[in-house]
N, C-alpha and C positions, 0 to 999 in steps of 0.2 A: 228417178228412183235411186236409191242409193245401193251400195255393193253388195249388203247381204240383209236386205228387206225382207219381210216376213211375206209368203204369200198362201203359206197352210192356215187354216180353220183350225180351231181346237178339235173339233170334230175329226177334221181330216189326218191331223197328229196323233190324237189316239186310235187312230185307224191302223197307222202304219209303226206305231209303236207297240201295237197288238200284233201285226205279222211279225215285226220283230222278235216278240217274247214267244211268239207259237214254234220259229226256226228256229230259234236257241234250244227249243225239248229237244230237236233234231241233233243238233251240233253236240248235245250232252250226249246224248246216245253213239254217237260214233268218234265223239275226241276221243278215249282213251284210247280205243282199238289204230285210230291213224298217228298218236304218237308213239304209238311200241311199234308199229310197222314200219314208221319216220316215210307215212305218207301222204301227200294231199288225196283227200276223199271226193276222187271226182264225182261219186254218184250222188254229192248234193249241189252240183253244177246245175240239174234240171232241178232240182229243187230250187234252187236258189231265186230260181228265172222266174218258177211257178207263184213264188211267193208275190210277188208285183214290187219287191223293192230294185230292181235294177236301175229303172229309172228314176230311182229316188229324189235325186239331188239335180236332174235336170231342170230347168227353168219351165214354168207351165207355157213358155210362149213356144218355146220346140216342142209339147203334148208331154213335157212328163210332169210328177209328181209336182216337183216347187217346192221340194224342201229344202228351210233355211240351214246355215252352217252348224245350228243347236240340234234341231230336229236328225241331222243326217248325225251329229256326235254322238245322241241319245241310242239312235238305231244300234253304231257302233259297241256303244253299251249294252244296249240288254242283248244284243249276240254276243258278247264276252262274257256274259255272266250264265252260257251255257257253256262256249268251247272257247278261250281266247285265243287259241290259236287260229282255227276256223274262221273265227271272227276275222284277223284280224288279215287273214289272206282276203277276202271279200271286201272288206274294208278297203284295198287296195284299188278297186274298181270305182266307189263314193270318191277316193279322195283324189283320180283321176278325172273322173266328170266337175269334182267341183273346181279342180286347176281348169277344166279345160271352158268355165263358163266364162271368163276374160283372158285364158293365154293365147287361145285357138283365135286367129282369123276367122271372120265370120262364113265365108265360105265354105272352111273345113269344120267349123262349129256345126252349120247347121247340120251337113253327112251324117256330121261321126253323131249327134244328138239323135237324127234322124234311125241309126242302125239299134240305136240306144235302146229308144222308145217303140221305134217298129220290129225290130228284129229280134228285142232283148238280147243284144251283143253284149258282153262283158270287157273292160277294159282292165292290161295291167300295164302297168308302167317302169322296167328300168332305167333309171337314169345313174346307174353307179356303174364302177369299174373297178377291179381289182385295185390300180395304182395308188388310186386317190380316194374312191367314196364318192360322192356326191360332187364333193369341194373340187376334184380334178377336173380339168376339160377334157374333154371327151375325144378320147383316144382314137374310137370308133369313125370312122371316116363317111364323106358321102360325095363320089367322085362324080362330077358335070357327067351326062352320057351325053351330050351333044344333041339332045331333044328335047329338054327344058326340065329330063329327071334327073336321075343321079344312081349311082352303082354304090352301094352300101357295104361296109363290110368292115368286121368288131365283135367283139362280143362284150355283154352288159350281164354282171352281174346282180344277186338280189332283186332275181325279175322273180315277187313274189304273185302267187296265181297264176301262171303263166302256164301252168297244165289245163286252165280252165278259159282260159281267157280267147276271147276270139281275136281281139284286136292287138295291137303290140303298139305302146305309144315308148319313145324315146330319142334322145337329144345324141346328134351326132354333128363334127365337122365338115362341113362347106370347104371342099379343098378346091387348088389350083385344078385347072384340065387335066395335066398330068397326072394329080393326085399327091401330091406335095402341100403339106401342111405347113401355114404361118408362121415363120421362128418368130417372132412377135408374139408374145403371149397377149397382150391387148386385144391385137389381130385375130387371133384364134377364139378368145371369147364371143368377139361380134361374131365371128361365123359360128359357134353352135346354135345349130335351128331343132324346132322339136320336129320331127316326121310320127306321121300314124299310119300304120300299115296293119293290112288282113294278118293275122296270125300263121296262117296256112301260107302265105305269098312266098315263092322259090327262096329259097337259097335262106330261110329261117329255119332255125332247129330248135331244139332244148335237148342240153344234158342235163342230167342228172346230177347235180353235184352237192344237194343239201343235204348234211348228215351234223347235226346240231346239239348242243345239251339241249337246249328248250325251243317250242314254236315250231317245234317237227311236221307239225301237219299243215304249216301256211305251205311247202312248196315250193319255197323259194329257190328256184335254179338257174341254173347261167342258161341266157338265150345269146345263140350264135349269129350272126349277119355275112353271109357268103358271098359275095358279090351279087347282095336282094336286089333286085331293079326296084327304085322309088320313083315312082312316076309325078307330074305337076303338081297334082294335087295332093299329096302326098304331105307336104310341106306347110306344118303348121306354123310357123312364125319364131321369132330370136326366143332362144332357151333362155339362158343367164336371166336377163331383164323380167320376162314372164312368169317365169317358175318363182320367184321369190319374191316378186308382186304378189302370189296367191298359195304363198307359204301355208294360211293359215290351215287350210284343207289339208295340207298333211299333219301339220302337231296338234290339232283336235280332233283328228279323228283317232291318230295314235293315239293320243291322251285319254282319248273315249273307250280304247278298249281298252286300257291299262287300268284303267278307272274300274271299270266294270271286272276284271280279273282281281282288284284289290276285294271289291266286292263281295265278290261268289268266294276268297279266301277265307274272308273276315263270316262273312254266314256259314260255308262249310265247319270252320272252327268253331263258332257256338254252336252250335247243333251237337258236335261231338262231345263237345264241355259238357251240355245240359247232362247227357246220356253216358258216359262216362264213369266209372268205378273200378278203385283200385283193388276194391274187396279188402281182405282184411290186411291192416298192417300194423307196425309199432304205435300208429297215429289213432288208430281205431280198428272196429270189427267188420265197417263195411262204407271206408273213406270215397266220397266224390269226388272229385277233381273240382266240378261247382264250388265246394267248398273250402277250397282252397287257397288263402289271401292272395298269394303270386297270381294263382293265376286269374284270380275274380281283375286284379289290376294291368294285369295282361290285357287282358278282354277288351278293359275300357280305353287302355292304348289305341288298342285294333283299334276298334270302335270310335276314338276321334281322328286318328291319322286318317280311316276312310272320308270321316266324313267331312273333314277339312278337306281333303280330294276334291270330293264331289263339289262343295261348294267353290275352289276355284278354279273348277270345269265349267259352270255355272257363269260365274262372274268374267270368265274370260270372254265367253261367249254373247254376254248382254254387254261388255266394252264394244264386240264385234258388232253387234247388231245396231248398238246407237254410234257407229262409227265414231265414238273417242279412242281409237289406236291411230285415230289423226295427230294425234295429242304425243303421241311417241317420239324418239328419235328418230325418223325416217332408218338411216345408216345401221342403228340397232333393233327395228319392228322385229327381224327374223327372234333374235331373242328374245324381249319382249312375249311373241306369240307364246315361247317354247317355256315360257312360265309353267305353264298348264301341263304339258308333256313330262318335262321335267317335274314337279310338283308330283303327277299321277304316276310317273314310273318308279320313282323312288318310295311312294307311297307303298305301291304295288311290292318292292322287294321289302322295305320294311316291314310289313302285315305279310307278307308269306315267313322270312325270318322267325317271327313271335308265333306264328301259328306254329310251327314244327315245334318247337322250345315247348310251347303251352301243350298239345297233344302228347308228344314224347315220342319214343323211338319207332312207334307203330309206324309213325308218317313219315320215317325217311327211307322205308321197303318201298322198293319202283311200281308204281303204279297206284299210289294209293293217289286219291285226291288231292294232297295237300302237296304232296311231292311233286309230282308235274304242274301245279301251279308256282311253286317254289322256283320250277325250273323256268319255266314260260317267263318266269317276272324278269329273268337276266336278261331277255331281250332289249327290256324298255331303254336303256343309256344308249344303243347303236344308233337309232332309228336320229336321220335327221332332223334338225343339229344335234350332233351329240351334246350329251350333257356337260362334258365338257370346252365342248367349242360354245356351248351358250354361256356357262360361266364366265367365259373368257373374254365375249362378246358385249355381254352385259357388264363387266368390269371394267371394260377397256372405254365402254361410253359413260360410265357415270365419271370417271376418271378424267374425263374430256378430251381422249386423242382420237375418240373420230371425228370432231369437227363440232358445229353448233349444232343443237336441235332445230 
């Protein structure tokens, strides 16, 4: 079988594309109210479970869903096109279980799929740190206990869902006995390993520390590690290697909700347009904004940057599936993937930008619709690779200093 085989039914896709769009009415009903609070809305954590997407993206041979890397983007989407923020903290869980179907040893695969499916566990994942981001090795330490686990302790930031989340997946250092880390930077990459551990397990916290212009309601906050006991099993397999093996589960699912957040902009703004009146002015006795040349060409702006989006969401996704990103530079795939990400995030601030401009000053009082998704779109350049590390990435291989394809 190949790495992202189709194993849903059409039947069974618009099954779960249906619970999809039913939880988004949910997510529209309570985003406004958790981004003015600047809080994650635990009380759609049961909800979430109740829907039957948790096990989404699990493989149907561990008992879950078997949805492909498309199917799991799609979901993505139509939950942004209720709350993209909401979205895109849950999201965080899909693109955990889809790293986790080739990064995890099978041992720990089958557990953590096992809590997935039977338990409906939620997974978050960070693997960032203040110093560096993603890109730094990891600070955060995991000292031998002379029992075959390890004594933990760091803290990771942009651990989004982490208020909902039962399980806690992230990449820490393998240090000496002592607890003396590598001066060898080479050395220090081989030993980050990923660990997955219970949420609630000793010596793990969360502070509170997200307070953000936009994406207020994903929750993203610093989780602490105290001297956590990580026991054998614990010990999912080499970070570095793994996680960017199975990059693509995080820039399509990003891109999946950026996608969908460009979406609900580009609709919320025609809607307004239709319905719209200046009432009387030098121009007339009872001006539309419809009828408007600026902004009838506005509109259709919107309206091809989205759906240029959409379509290379679409097309990244069927290179995935008939595995031609074989076809890539090896060295630059990470870029390559973040086509799509890229492509849909900048979509997403483009089409919020013209949507303010086209509505006028109504839209930039807090709290209207178009304003928090204005704000929400500044997210999309953080999320890795930044948009700049992929420019840079993908310049640097068409240029030819990384090496042959």
């Amino acid at each position: 079988m190949g790495k992202h085989d189709v194993e849903l039914t059409a039947d069974e896709r618009a099954e779960v594309l249906q619970a999809a769009r039913s939880l988004a009415k949910e997510f529209a009903e309570v985003g406004p109210g958790a981004d003015a609070e600047n809080r994650f809305p635990v009380e759609l954590v049961a909800r979430y479970k109740d829907s039957g997407l948790v096990p989404l993206a699990v493989p149907k041979k561990y008992g879950g869903t078997g949805a492909d890397i498309w199917t799991t983007t799609l979901v993505s989407r139509e939950l942004a096109k209720g709350d993209p923020a909401i979205a895109l903290a849950f999201n965080m869980h899909q693109t955990m279980v889809g790293i986790f179907r080739n990064l995890l040893d099978e041992p720990t695969r089958e557990r953590v799929f096992g809590q997935v499916v039977n338990e409906r566990q939620i997974i978050c994942g960070p693997f960032s740190e203040d110093r560096a981001g993603l890109t730094g090795l990891a600070d955060t330490i995991a000292v031998p206990d002379g029992n075959g686990g390890w004594r933990v302790s760091g803290r990771k930031t942009w651990a989004t869902l982490c208020l909902g989340a039962d399980i806690v997946a992230f990449n820490a250092t393998i240090t000496e006995p002592d607890g003396a880390l590598p001066g060898d930077f080479q050395d220090h990459a081989s030993r980050e390993a990923v660990f997955v551990l219970p949420m609630d397990s000793p010596g793990i916290s969360v502070v509170e520390t997200w307070d953000t212009m936009g994406m207020r309601a994903t929750g993203t906050h610093t989780v602490v590690f105290d001297d956590a006991p990580a026991p054998a099993d614990s010990y999912g397999g080499n970070f570095r290697q793994g996680l960017f093996g199975e990059f693509e589960w995080a820039s399509m699912s990003f891109a999946g909700v950026y996608c969908g957040l460009a979406e609900k902009a580009y609709l919320e703004t025609r809607e307004i347009l239709k319905k719209k009146t200046l009432g009387a002015t030098m121009e007339g006795s009872d001006v539309a904004l419809k009828g408007i040349g600026y902004v009838q060409q506005g509109l259709g702006r919107m309206c091809l940057e989205t759906e240029a989006a959409i379509r290379t969401l679409e097309a990244t996704a069927r290179i995935l599936v008939d595995g031609r990103d074989a076809e890539w530079n090896p060295i630059a795939r990470t870029a390559f993937l973040d086509v799509a990400k890229v492509t849909t995030t900048e979509t997403a601030i483009r089409v919020t930008d013209t949507a303010l401009r086209l509505v006028g000053g109504s839209s930039f009082r807090r709290g209207h619709v178009l304003e928090r998704l204005y704000r929400d779109a500044r997210g999309g350049p953080f999320h890795p690779m930044t948009t700049e590390q992929a420019y840079d990435l993908l310049g640097r291989s068409e240029l030819g200093l990384l090496g042959a394809p």
